[in-house]
Every structure is written in C-alpha cells, then in structure tokens.
C-alpha positions as CSV (number, residue, x, y, z in Angstrom):
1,X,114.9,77.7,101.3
2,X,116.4,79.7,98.2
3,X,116.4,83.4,97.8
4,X,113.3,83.3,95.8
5,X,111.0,80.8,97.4
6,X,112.2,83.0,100.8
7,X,110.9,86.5,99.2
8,X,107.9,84.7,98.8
9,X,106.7,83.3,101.8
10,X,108.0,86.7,103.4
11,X,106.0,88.6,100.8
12,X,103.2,86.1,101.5
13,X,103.5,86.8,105.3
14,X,103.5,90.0,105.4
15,X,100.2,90.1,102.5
16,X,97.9,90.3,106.1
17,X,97.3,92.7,108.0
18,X,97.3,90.8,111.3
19,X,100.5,89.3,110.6
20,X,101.9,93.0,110.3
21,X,100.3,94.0,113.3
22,X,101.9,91.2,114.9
23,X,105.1,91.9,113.3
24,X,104.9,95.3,114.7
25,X,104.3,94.6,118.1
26,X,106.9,91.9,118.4
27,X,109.2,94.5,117.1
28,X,109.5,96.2,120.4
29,X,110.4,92.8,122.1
30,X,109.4,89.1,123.0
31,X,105.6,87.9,123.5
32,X,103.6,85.3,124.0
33,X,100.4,83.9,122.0
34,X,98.2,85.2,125.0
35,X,100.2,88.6,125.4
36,X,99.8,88.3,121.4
37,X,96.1,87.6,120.7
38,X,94.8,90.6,123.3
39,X,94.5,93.5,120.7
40,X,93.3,91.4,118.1
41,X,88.9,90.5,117.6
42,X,90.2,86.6,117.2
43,X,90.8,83.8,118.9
44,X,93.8,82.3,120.2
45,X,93.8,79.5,117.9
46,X,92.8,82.2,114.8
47,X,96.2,83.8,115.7
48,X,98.4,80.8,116.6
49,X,97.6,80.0,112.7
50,X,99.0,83.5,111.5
51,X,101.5,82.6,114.0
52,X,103.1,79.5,112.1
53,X,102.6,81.1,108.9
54,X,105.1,83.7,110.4
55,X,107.0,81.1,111.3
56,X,107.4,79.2,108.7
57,X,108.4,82.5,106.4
58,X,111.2,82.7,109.2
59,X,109.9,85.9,110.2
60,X,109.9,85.3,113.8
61,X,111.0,82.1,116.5
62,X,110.0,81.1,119.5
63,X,112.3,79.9,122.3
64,X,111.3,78.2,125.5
65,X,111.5,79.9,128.9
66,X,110.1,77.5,131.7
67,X,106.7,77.3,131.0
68,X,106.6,80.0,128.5
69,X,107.6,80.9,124.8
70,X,107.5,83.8,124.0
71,X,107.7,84.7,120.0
72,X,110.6,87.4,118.9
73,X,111.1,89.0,115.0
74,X,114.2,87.6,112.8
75,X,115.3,89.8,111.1
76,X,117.1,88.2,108.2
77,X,114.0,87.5,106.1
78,X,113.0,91.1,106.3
79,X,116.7,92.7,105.4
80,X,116.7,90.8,102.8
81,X,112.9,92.0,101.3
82,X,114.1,95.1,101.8
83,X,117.5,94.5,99.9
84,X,115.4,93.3,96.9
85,X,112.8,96.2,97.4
86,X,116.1,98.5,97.4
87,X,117.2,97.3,93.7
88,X,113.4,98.8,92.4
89,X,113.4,101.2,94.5
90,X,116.9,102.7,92.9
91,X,115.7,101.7,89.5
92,X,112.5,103.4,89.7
93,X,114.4,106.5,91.2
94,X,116.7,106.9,88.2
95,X,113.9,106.1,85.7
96,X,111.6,109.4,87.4
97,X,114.8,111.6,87.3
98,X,115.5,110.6,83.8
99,X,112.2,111.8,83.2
100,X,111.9,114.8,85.6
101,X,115.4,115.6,82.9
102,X,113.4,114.8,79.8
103,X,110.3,116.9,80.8
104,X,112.7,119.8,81.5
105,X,113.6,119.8,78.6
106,X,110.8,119.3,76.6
107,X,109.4,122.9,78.6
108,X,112.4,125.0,77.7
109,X,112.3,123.8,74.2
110,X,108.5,124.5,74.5
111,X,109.6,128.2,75.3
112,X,111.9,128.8,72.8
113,X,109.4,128.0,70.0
114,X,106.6,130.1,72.1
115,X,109.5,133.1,71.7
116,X,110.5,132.6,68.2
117,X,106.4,132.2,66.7
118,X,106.3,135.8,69.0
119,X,109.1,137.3,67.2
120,X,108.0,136.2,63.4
121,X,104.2,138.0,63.7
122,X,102.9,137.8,60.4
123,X,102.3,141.2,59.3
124,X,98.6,141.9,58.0
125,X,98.9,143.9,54.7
C-alpha cells in the first residue's frame, strides 16, 4: 500500500467512532473480540466487521495465543497520519502568526492615524 492509499484507509478507519473507541481501549494493551465487544450496544459480529476494517487499514493485528487472539494497535499507520497532520499543522501555525503580525500592525497604524486626526482639530471660526 502507498503512502496515500495508506492515509486513507487510516483516515477511513478512524472516520467511526467505534473504531476509535476500540482504538483507545486497545491502546492500553491486547484484547480479544469478546473482551472488545463488552462496552459496546452491538453485537459481536457488528464489531468483528469494524474489526477488519481496522485491520485492513493496518491499524491493529491479531496474533494467536492457544485458543485465543487477542487484537493489539500498530502503530506505524498512526505515526505516519500524524506526520502528515504535522506538515498542516506547522503550515497553519505560521499562516495565524503571520496574521496575528499583520493585525498588529494594522492596530498600531490604526493609532497613529486616531493621534494625528486628534492633533489636526479643525478650528471653528
């Protein structure tokens, strides 16, 4: 999978809630579907679909442990979202201080003018 078609089944992935939720819980550790599915208002065959969806974005694996296997986060996929994010993010950043500069400006030039139309009062003859 290229770096574009991966930013977009992460982006797709992570577009539900569930599949966050998910996300988040399987961030502090390993769980199975069961151990999975128990917060969640759906069945277990609702959340083994959000499940391969995670999957197949590489957002998480499973491995097998005797009769069980358990699912765990990858973190790859989501370093590299946030890599991509991080470009805008800096982008943006320097496009509001370059503003925040310009608007600065604008007011003491704003103030200068209020000071001089003070100082030149027509005088009422």
């Amino acid at each position: 999978m290229n770096t574009s078609e991966q930013l977009d089944a992460t982006f797709s992935a992570l577009s539900d809630p569930t599949r966050r939720a998910i996300l988040a819980r399987l961030a502090s550790g390993e769980a199975t579907v069961m151990e999975l599915a128990e917060p969640f208002a759906m069945t277990q065959p609702a959340i083994s679909r959000h499940l391969k969806v995670l999957e197949r974005a590489g957002l998480i694996s499973q491995r097998q442990d005797a009769q069980r296997r358990p699912r765990r986060v990858e973190v790859r996929p989501i370093v590299e979202a946030t890599n991509w994010l991080e470009r805008y993010r800096q982008t943006l950043e320097e496009n509001f201080q370059r503003l925040d500069f310009l608007l600065k400006e604008m007011q003491t030039q704003e103030k200068k003018h209020d000071r001089t139309k003070r100082r030149q009062k027509p005088t009422v003859e």
